[in-house]
N, C-alpha and C positions, 0 to 999 in steps of 0.2 A: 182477854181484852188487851186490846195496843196503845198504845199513848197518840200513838195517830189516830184511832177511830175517836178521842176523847177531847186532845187538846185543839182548841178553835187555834187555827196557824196566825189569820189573821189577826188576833190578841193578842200574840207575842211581846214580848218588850223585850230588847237587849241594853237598855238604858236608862234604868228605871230612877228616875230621880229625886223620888220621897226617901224619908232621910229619919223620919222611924214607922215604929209596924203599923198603926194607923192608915198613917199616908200614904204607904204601900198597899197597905187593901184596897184602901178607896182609889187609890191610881188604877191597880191591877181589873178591879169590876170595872172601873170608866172603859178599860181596856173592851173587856168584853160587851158591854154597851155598845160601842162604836161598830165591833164588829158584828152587831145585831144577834147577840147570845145574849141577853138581859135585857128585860124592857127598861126603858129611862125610869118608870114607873116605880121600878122595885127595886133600883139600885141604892138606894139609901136602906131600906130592910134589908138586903143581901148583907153591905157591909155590917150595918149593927148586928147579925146574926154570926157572921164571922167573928166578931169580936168579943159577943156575948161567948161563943164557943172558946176562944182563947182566953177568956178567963177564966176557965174550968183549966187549964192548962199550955203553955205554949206550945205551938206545933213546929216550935224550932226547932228538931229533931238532930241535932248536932252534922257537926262537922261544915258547917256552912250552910245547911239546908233546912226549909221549912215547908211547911205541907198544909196552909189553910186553908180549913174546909166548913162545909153545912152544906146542910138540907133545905130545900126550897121552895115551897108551892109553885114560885112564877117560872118555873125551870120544866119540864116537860121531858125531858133526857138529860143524863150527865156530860157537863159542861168544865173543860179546864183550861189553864192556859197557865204559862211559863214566863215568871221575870228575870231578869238579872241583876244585879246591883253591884256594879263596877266597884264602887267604896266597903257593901257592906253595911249593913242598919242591925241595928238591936233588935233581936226578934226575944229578947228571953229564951235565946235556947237554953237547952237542958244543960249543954255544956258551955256555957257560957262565952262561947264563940260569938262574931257578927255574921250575918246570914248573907250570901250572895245568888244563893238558887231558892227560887219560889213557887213551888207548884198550888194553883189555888184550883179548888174540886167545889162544884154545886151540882147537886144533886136532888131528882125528887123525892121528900120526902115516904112517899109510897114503895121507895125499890131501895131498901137498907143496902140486899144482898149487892146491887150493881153499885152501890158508894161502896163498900168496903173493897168491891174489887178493884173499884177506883183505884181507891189506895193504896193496896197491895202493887198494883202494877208499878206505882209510881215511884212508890218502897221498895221495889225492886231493882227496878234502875238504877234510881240513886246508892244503892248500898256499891255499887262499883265506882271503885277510885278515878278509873280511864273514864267513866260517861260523865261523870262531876267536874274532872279536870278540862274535858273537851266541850263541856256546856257553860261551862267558864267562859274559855275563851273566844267563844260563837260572839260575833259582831254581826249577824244581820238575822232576821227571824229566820229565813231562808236556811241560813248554818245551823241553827236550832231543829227545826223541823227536819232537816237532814240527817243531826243527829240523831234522834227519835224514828225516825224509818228507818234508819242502822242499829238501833237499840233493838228495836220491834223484832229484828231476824234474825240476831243474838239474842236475844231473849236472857239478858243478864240476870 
């Protein structure tokens, strides 16, 4: 799996301007509403099931990165997209860092195996210092997406 065939480009944020985790979900699913990956409909259930899932645990996964995820009836295929936050928001990471990189994953509840690979793929990535530094400091979705088709053929 690639983070191109997964992340909606048009969802992208390189400016995210919620200012804790909340408000960062709910911007980040508006994100993918607009770009017609979520019905208006279920964007209030997306986030509450996001949130419900982070209180089983943060998915602030340290070092400035977060990864939140669920399962979703009104989803049909796995759907992702990419924030940034120039400042940095309290995600409750593990390590008690502020979180600047945010990858959020929906997925149909029916296909476990394809959300975990979700994951995995996204885990991958990010465990490299060079893709987190240069997904940093991408200013346009464009830079983002770009970095992500150069991830995909290094395969980090």
């Amino acid at each position: 799996m690639k983070l191109t065939d997964i992340v909606a480009a048009d969802a992208v944020i390189t400016d995210l301007k919620a200012t804790n985790k909340e408000e960062a979900i709910r911007e980040i699913v508006n994100s993918l509403r607009l770009a017609g990956k979520v019905a208006a409909e279920h964007t209030d259930a997306i986030i509450s099931a996001i949130m419900k899932r982070e209180e089983l645990g943060s998915t602030g996964i340290g070092r400035g990165v977060a990864v939140p995820h669920t399962k979703h009836t009104s989803v049909d295929s796995i759907v992702a997209t990419v924030a940034l936050s120039v400042n940095g928001l309290d995600f409750a990471a593990l390590d008690g860092e502020d979180v600047h990189i945010i990858f959020l994953l929906i997925s149909p509840p029916d296909r476990p195996g394809e959300h975990l690979r979700g994951l995995e793929t996204i885990t991958r990535h990010l465990k490299s210092d060079d893709f987190c530094s240069f997904l940093r400091q991408s200013k346009t979705p464009e830079q983002v997406i770009d970095l992500l088709k150069e991830g995909d053929e290094k395969q980090f």
